[in-house]
TORBA-341370 format. One record per atom (N, C-alpha, C, O, CB): y, x, z; atom name. Coordinates in steps of 0.2 Angstrom, whole numbers. Atoms other than C-alpha are relative to their C-alpha. Glycine has a CB too. Layout:
REM residues N
y_x_z_atom
Y_X_Z_CA
...
//
This chain:
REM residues 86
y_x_z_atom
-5_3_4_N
1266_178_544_CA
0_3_-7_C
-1_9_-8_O
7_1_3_CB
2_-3_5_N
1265_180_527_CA
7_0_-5_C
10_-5_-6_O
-7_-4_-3_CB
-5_-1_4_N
1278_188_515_CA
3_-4_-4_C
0_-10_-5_O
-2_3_-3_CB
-4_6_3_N
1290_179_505_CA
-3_3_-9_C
-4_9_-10_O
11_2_2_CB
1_0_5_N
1286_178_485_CA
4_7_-2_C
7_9_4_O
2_-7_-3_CB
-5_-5_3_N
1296_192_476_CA
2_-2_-8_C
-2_-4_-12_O
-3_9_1_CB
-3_4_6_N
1307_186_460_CA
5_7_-2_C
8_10_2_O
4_-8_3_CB
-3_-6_5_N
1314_199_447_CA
6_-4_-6_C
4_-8_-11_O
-7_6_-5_CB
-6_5_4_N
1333_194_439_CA
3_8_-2_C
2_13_2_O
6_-7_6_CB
-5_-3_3_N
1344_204_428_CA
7_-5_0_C
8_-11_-2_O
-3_1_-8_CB
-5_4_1_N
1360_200_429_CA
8_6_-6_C
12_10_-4_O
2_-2_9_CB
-5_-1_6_N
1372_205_413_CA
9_-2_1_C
11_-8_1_O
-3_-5_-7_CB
-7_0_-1_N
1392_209_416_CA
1_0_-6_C
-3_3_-10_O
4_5_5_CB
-4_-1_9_N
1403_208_399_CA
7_-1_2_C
8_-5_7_O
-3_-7_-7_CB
-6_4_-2_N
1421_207_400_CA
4_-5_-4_C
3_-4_-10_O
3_4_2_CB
-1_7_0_N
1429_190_397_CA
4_0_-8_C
9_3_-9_O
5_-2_8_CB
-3_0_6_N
1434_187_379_CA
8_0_1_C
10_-5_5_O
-2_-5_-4_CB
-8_0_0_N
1456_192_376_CA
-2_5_5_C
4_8_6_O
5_-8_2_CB
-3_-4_-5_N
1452_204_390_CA
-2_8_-4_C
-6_8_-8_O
-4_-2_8_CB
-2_-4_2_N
1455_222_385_CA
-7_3_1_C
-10_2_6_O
7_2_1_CB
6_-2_-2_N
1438_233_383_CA
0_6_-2_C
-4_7_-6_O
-6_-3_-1_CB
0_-4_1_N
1443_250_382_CA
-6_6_-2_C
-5_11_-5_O
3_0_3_CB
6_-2_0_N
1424_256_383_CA
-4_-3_-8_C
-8_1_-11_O
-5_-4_8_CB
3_3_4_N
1420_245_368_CA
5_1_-7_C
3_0_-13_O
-1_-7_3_CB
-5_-2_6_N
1436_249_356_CA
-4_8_0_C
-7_10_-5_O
12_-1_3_CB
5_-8_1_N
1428_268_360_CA
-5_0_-5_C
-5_2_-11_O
-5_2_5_CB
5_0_5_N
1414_265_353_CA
0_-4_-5_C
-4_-2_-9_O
-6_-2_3_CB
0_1_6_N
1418_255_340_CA
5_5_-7_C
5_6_-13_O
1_-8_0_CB
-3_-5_4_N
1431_268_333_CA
-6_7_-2_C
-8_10_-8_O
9_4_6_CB
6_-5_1_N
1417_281_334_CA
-6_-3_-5_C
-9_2_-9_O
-4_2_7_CB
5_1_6_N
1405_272_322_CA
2_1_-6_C
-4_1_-9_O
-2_-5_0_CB
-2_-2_5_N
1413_276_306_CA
-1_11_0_C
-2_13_-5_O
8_-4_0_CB
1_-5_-1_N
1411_295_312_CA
-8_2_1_C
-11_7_0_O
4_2_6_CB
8_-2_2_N
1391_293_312_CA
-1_-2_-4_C
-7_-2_-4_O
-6_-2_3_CB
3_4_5_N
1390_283_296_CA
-2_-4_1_C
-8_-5_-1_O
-3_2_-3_CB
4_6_0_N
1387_267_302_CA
8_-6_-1_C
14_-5_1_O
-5_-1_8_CB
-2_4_4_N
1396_253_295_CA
0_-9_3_C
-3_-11_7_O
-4_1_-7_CB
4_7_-5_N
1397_234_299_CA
1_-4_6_C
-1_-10_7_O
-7_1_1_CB
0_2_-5_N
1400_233_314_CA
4_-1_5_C
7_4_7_O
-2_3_1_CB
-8_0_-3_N
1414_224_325_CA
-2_-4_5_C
-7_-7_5_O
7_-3_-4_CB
-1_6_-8_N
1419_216_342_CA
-3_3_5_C
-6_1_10_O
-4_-8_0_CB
6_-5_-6_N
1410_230_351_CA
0_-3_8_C
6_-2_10_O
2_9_2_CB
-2_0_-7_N
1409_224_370_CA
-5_4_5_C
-11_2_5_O
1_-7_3_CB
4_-3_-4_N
1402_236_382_CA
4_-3_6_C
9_-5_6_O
0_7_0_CB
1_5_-6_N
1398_228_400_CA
-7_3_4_C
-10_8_1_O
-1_-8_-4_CB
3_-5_-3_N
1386_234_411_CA
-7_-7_2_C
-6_-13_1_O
4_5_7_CB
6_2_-3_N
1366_228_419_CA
0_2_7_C
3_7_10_O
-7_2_-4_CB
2_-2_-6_N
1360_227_436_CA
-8_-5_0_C
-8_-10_-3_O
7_-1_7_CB
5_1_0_N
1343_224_439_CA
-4_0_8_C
-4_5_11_O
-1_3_-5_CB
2_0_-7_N
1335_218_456_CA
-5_-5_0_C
-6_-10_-4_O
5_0_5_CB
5_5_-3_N
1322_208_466_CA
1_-3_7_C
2_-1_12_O
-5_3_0_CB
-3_4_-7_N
1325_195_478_CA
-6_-3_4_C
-9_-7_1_O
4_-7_-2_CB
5_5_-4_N
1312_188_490_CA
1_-6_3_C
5_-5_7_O
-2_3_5_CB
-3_5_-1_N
1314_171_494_CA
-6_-5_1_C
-11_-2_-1_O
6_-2_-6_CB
4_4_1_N
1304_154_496_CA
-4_-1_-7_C
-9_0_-9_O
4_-6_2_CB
2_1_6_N
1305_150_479_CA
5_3_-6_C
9_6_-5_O
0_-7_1_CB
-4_-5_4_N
1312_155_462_CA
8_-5_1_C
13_-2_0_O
-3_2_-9_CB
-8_3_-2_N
1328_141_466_CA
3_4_4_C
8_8_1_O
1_-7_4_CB
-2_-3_-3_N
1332_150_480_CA
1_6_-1_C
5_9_3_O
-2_-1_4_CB
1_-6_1_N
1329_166_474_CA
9_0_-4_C
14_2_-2_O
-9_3_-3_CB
-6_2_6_N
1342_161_458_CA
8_-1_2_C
14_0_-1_O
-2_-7_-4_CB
-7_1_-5_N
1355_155_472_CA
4_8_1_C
9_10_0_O
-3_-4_10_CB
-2_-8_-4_N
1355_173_481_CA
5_2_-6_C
11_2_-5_O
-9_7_1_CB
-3_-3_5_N
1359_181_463_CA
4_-2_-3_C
8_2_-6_O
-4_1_-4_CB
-7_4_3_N
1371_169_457_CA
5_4_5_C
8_8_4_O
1_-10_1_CB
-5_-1_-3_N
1380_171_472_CA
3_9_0_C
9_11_0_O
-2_-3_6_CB
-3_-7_1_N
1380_192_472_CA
4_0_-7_C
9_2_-8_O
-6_6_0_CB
-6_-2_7_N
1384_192_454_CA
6_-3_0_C
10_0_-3_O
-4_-2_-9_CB
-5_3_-1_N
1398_180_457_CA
6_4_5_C
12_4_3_O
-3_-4_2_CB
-2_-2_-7_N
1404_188_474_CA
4_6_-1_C
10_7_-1_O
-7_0_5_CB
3_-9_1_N
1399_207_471_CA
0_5_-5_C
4_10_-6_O
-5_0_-1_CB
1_-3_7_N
1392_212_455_CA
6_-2_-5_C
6_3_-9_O
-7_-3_-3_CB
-5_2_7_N
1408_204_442_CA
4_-3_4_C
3_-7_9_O
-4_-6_-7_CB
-6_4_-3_N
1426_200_444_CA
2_-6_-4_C
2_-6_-10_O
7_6_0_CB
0_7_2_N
1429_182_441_CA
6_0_-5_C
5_-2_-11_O
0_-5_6_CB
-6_-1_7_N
1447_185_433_CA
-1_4_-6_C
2_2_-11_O
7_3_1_CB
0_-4_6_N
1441_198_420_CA
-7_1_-3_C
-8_4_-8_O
2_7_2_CB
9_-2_2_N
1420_197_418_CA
-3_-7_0_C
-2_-12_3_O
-5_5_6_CB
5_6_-2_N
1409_186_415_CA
-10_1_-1_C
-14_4_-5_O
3_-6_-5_CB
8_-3_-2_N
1390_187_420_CA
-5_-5_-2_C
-2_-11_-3_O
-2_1_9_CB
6_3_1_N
1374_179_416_CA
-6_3_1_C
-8_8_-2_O
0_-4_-6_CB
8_-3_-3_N
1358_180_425_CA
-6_-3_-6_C
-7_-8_-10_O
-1_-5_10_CB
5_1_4_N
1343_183_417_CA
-8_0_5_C
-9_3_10_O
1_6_-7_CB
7_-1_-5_N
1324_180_426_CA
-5_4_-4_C
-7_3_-10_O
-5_-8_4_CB
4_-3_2_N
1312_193_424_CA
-7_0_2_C
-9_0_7_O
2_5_-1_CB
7_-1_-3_N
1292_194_420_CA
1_0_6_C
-4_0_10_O
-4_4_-1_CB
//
């Protein structure tokens, strides 16, 4: 029997615009303390990076929706988008 394809997805959490991002007000109060300028709306948000083995890349994209949905990001406060990699 022969192995299932293997398929590489990123999936990108951010949290949900109006929602409070205490990781992201940080770092934007601290830029004025390195000399950098310019720069607003910070949002920090996290990656997860993984590989799915599956039929095909539909199937594979199902799997990863459904964790980043499920799992990976809370639906009232985040919002995610999958990315496919090389």
């Amino acid at each position: 029997m022969s192995e299932l394809p293997a398929y590489r997805f990123a999936v990108n959490v951010t949290p949900k615009p109006g929602i409070l991002d205490p990781q992201g007000r940080a770092v934007e109060k601290s830029l004025p303390h390195l000399g950098i300028a310019g720069v607003s709306d910070v949002r920090v948000g996290r990656r997860v990076e993984l590989t799915v083995r599956a039929a095909d890349a539909t199937a594979a994209r199902g799997v990863v929706d459904k964790l980043a949905s499920e799992l990976l990001s809370n639906p009232l406060m985040e919002l995610f988008d999958v990315e496919a990699l090389g």
